[in-house]
C-alpha positions in Angstrom: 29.8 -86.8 45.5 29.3 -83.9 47.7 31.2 -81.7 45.9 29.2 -83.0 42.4 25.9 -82.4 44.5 26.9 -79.2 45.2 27.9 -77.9 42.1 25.0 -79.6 40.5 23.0 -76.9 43.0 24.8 -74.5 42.4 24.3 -74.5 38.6 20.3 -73.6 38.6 20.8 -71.1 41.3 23.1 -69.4 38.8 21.3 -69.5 35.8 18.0 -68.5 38.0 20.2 -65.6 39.0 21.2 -65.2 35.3 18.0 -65.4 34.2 16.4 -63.4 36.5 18.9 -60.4 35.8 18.5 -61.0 32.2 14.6 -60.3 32.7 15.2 -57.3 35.1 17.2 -55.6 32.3 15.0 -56.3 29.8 12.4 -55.2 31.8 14.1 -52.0 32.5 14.6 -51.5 29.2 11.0 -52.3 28.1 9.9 -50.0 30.9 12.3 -47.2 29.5 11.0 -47.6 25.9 7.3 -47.6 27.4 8.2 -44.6 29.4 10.2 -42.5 26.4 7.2 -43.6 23.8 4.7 -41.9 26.3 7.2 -38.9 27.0 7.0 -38.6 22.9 3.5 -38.9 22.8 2.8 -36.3 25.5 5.7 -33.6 23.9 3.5 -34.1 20.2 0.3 -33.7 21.5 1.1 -30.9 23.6 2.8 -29.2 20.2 0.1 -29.7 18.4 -2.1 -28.1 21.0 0.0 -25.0 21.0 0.1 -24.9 17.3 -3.1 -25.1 17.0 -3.3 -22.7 19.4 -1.4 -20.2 17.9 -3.3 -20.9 14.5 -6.6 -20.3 16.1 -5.2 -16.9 17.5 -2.9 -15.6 14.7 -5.2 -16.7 11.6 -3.8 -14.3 9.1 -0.4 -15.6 9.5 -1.4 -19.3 8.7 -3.4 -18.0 5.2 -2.7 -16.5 2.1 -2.3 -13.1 1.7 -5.4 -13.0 -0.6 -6.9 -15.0 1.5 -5.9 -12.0 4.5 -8.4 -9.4 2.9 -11.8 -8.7 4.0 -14.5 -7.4 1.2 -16.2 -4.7 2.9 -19.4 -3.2 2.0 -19.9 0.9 2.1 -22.3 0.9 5.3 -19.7 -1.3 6.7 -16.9 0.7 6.2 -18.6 3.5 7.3 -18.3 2.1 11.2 -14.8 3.0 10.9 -14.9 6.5 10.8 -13.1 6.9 13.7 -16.0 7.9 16.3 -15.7 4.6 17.7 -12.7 4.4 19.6 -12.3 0.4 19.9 -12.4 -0.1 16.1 -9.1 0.7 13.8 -9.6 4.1 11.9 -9.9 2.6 7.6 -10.3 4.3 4.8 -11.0 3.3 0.8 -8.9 4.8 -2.5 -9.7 3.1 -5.9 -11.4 0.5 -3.8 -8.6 -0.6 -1.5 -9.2 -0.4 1.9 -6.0 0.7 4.5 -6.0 1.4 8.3 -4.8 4.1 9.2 -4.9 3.9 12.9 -1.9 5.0 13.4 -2.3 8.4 11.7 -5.4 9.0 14.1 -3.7 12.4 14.6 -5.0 13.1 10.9 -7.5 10.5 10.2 -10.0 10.8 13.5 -12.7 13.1 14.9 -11.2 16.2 14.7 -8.8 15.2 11.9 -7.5 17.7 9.2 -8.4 14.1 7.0 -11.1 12.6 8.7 -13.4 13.4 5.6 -11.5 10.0 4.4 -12.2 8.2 7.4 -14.5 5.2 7.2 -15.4 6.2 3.2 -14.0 5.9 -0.6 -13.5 9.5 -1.4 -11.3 9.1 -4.3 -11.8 11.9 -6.6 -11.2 14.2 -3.8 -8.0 13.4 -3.2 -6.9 15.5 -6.3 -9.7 17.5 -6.6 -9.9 19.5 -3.0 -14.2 19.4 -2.6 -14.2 17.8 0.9 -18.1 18.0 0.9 -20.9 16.7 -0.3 -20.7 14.8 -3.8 -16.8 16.1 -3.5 -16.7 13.0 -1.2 -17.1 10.0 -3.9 -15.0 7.5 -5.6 -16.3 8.4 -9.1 -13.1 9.8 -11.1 -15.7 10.9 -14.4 -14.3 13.8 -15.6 -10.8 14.0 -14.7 -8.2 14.1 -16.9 -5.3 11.3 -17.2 -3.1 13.5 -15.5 -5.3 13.7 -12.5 -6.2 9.6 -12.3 -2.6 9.0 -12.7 -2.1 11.6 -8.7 -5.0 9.0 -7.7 -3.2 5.8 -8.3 -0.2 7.5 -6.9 -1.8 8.4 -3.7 -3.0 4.8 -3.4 0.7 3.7 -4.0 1.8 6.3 -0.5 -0.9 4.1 1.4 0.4 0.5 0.4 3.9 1.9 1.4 2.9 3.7 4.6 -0.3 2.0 6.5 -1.6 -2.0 6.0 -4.0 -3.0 3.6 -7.1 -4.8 5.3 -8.9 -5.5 2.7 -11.5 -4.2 -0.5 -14.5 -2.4 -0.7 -17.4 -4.0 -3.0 -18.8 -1.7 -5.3 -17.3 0.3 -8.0 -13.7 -1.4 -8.1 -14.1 -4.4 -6.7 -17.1 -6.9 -7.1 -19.0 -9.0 -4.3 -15.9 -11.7 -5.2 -13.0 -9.4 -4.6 -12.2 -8.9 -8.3 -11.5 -5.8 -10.2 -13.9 -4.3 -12.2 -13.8 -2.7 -15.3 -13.8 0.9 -13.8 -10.6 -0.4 -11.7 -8.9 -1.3 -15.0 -9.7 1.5 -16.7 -8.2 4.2 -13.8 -5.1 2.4 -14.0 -5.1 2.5 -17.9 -5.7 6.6 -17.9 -3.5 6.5 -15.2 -0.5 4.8 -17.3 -1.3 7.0 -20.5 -1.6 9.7 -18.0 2.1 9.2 -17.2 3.9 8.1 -20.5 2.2 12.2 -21.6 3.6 13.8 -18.6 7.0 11.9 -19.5 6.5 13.0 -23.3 5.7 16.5 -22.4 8.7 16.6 -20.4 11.1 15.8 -22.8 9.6 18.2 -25.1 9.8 20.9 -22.7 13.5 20.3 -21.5 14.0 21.2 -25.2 13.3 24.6 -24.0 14.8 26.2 -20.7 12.0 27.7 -18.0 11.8 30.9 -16.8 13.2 31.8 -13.6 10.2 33.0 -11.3 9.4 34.8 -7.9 6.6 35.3 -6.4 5.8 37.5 -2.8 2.7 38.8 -1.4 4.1 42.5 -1.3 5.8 42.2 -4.8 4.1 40.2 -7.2 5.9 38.0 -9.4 7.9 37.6 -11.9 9.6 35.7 -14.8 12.9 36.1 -16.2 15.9 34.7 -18.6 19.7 34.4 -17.4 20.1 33.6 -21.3 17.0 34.9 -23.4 13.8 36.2 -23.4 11.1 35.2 -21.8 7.8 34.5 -24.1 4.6 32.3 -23.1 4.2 29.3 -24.9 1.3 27.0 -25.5 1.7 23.5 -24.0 0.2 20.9 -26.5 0.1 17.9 -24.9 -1.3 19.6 -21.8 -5.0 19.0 -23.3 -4.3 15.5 -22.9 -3.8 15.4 -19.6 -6.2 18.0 -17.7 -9.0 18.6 -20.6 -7.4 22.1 -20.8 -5.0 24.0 -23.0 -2.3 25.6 -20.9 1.1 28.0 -21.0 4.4 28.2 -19.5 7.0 30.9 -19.6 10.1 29.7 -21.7 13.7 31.2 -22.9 13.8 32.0 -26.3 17.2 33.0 -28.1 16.7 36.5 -30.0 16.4 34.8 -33.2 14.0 32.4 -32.0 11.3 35.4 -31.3 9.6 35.4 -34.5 8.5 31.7 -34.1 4.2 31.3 -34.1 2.8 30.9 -31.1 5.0 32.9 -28.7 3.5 35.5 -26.8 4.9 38.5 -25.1 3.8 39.1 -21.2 1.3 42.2 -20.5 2.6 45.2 -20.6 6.2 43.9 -20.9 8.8 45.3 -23.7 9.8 42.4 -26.4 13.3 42.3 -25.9 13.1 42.8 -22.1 14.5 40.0 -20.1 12.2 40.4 -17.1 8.7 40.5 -17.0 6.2 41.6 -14.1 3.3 39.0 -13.8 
């Protein structure tokens, strides 16, 4: 009896011991899951805070690259001229807008290019006229040849400094779209090249003239094989608006051919000519 009695009281002690280490564990490993969720909860909101973060201070990385591009208006873009020193030094070609900060050597006050600064001044990159109306983006009047050096000097600014955007106006509209004049300087610029590439071939048909030129000398043409005779370049109207020559090798019995024309005061069959 004593010994039933005693393991009759053992038995709830045990399974109260069991039982109450059952719940401990389980309750550790409630606790642990409570304590891991919150971990998890704290971690994502504390990414999401830096990503939002680094959204709110890196925009242009988080958006299109359309999207990147600011449409600036001419008064506008004139603040960034370079005279200011805590703005970025921009400048516009065909409507395109680059900064070229980092060419402030050139491009500020002072600047052998800071006519460009803060402005569209298209037409002057081919035709020299730093001043005045020299300074626009209007390309009426040039020839193919010279819209097609335009659209090439925009093409050394995409490569070389960033583009930050579009000026509205004679390129671009108040949407950022190109405009007709746009489309057009790109289309005089292509014919402008598949002439330059004709006239080539054409020429290569004929060798050039050797020439010299120095200050104390003069300058001269000559043949290593031939005779040197100035010859009309036909496609050249095309391309600048103006007829123009070059100085080409002609065999002996290519000299009666129209259109060849001897050099000033130089003999016919001599192979050098003073110019």
């Amino acid at each position: 009896m004593t010994m039933a009695t005693d393991l009759s009281q053992q038995k709830p002690s045990e399974e109260a011991h069991a039982h109450g280490s059952s719940s401990s564990v389980k309750g550790k490993e409630m606790g642990g899951k409570i304590t891991g969720w919150v971990l998890a909860s704290i971690v994502a909101i504390f990414a999401l805070f830096i990503g939002v973060s680094f959204k709110s201070r890196y925009k242009i990385s988080s958006i299109s690259p359309s999207a990147q591009q600011k449409l600036f208006k001419v008064d506008e873009l004139a603040l960034y001229n370079g005279t200011d020193k805590g703005l970025p030094i921009l400048l516009g070609i065909l409507g395109s807008v680059f900064d070229v900060t980092k060419g402030k050597s050139h491009y500020g006050v002072g600047g052998g290019y800071n006519h460009f600064a803060g402005r569209d001044a298209s037409r002057a990159f081919v035709s020299g006229n730093f001043t005045g109306e020299g300074l626009t983006d209007s390309l009426r009047g040039l020839s193919n040849a010279e819209i097609k050096s335009v659209v090439e000097w925009r093409s050394f600014y995409q490569k070389t400094y960033t583009l930050v955007g579009k000026l509205v106006g004679l390129y671009y509209d108040d949407q950022g779209n190109p405009t007709k004049h746009l489309k057009g300087a790109e289309a005089k610029a292509a014919r402008g090249a598949q002439l330059l590439k004709k006239q080539k071939k054409e020429e290569d048909k004929l060798p050039s003239c050797n020439s010299r030129w120095s200050q104390g000398e003069g300058g001269e043409v000559w043949c290593d094989d031939g005779f040197p005779r100035l010859v009309q370049r036909p496609l050249e109207i095309a391309l600048t608006g103006k007829m123009s020559k070059r100085c080409a090798c002609f065999r002996e019995d290519q000299l009666d051919e129209p259109g060849l024309e001897v050099y000033d005061g130089c003999d016919y069959q001599a192979k050098t000519c003073r110019v």
